[in-house]
C-alpha positions, 0 to 999 in steps of 0.5 A: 158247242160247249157250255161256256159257248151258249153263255156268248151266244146268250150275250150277244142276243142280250147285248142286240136287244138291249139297243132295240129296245132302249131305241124302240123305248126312246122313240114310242115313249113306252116304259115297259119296253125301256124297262125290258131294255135294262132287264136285257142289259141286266141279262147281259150282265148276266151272260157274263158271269155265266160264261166266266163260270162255266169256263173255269167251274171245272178246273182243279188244283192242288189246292182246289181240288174237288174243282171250282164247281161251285162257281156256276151255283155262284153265278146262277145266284149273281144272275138272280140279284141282276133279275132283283135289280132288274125288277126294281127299276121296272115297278120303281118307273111304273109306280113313279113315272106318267106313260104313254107311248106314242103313235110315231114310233108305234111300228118300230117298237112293235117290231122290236117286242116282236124279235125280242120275243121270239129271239128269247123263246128260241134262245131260252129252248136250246139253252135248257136243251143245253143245260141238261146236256151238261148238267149245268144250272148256270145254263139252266138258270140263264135259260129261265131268265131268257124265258123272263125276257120272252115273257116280257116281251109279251107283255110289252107286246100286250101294252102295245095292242092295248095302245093301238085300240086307245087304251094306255095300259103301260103301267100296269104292263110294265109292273106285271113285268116286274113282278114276274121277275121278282118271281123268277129271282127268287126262285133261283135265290132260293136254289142256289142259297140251298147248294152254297150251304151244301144242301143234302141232294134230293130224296130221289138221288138218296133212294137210288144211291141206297137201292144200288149200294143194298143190291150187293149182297155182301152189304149188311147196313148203310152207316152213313150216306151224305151227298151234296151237290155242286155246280150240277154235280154230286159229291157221296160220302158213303160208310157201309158194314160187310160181311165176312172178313174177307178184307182183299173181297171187300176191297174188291167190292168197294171198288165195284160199287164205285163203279156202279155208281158212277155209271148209274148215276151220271152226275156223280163227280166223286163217292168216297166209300168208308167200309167196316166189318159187320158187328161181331165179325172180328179179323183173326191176325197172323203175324210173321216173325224173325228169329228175334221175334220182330216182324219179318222184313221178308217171307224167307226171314220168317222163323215163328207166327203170332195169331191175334183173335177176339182177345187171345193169343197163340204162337207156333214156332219153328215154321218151315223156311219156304215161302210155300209151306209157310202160305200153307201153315197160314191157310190151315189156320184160317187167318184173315190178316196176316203181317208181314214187311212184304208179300211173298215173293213165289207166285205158289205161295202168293197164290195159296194165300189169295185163294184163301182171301188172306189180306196181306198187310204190308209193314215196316213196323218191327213191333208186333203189338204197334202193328196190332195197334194200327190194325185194330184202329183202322178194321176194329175201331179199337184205339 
């Protein structure tokens, strides 16, 4: 059954004990079970918006696209201002009105409080069994309320009882009820408020995101980790430093630790890993150029090589025309980076440089020194 399916199931358990128990109320005169008539009503409600949240809280578009998550926190919040309402009318009617359930509809109410009791503890049971199926706090937060119900409904019971043996005591029932709710909505309120203002997640999830990501040896410091939390799912934001200069392994890497995330922790819906060279590493830039010393559009175009490293400059003109040799004259000298328009077009050669961990870096851009620009920027921090 899916999450949105328990929200209709919680409605229409709502909707039942609504009738019986305004009709129970009405009959034995009783304020606490007329009061839990409107909190069902108010549930009711409730199981509305949940179910509107749950069926479009995942969707994506363009111009949503981290989803509409956010919409069940939305819904859980609405649920707790229906259990405010709620608990207002109750004390409102306790403090105000005279009570006194009658001796006539005694038995229908007492077996009314009797089904909303156990309906609501087994509705509230498989609705949080279903909320951490899910990772849904709108079924979670629903689930609490039902279990309000439940609560309530005891306490009715107990007001029943008291009035059996003679003693009127529904007033005090019905205010107890009352305040449990008021407990209960705050306690969501405050949740959700936390979520709606992209609370970071809790400590817990922070250490096991950073235990997993410090695992990978090539990590050498966590600049930045933020995680928040939407709809019951994460959202990381994650910028490392990694040794070496190995740019095509670092990729690799990034992408692996992704993947490690994602498995280990389940509610993780997106991680966006930032990664930079470790301080004191800097990339040695070979750059391929034509006969006009312009950037090379291809790998049999290329004529001389420009090398960049930590400030100086150096180039060796006349390289051989073969893509092979060429691959090789990069390798001897132990270049991180190398420009070019495009790869090389011989598995040979492709091969010599992947094996050498030489990152490729694709451009139109004719001007070395632009290409350096951009280089620098994005691996250096150098404007």
């Amino acid at each position: 059954m899916k999450k949105e399916h328990w929200a209709l199931l919680s409605l229409s358990v709502n909707l039942v004990q609504t009738f019986l128990k305004l009709i129970g109320g009405i009959l034995s005169g009783s304020l606490s079970l007329i009061g839990e008539a409107i909190h069902s009503l108010s549930d009711s409600f409730a199981s509305i918006v949940a179910y509107l949240t749950l069926k479009f809280s995942s969707k994506k578009t363009a111009r949503f696209p981290y989803g509409l998550y956010k919409l069940e926190n939305v819904g859980s919040f609405i649920i707790g201002v229906f259990l405010l309402l709620a608990a207002y009318e109750i004390i409102k009617r306790a403090l105000t009105e005279k009570l006194s359930i009658k001796e006539e509809g005694w038995f229908f109410g007492m077996g009314v409080v009797v089904f909303s009791l156990f309906s609501s503890l087994i509705l509230s049971f498989l609705e949080r069994r279903a909320a951490k199926k899910y990772n849904s706090p709108t079924l979670l937060a629903d689930s609490y309320h039902t279990l309000t119900d439940a609560l309530g409904s005891s306490l009715v019971l107990m007001s029943f009882l008291s009035a059996y043996v003679g003693y009127q005591l529904d007033r005090y029932f019905a205010l107890a009820v009352g305040l449990l709710i008021v407990w209960t909505a705050v306690g969501i309120l405050k949740k959700e408020m936390n979520v709606l203002l992209d609370v970071s997640a809790d400590e817990e999830t922070l250490q096991k995101i950073r235990e997993i990501i410090l695992s990978f040896e090539d990590v050498v410091e966590i600049k930045n980790l933020f995680v928040r939390s939407s709809g019951g799912r994460l959202f990381a934001d994650i910028t490392i430093t990694l040794s070496g200069m190995n740019f095509e392994r670092m990729h690799s890497l990034v992408d692996e630790l992704e993947n490690r995330l994602k498995e280990e922790i389940n509610e993780l819906e997106m991680v966006f890993i930032h990664y930079e060279p470790a301080e004191g590493c800097t990339p040695k830039i070979g750059i391929l150029l034509n006969s006009e010393k312009e950037v090379s559009s291809k790998f049999d175009e290329t004529r001389h090589l420009l090398i960049f490293c930590n400030g100086n400059s150096s180039f060796i003109k006349n390289l051989p025309e073969d893509e092979l040799e060429i691959s090789k004259e990069v390798v001897k000298h132990n270049i991180n980076i190398l420009v070019s328009g495009h790869h090389p077009e011989g598995q040979d050669a492709k091969l010599v440089l992947s094996k050498a961990g030489v990152f490729v870096w694709e451009t139109e851009e004719k001007n070395p020194y632009k290409v350096l620009s951009q280089i620098f920027s994005n691996f250096c921090k150098i404007a």
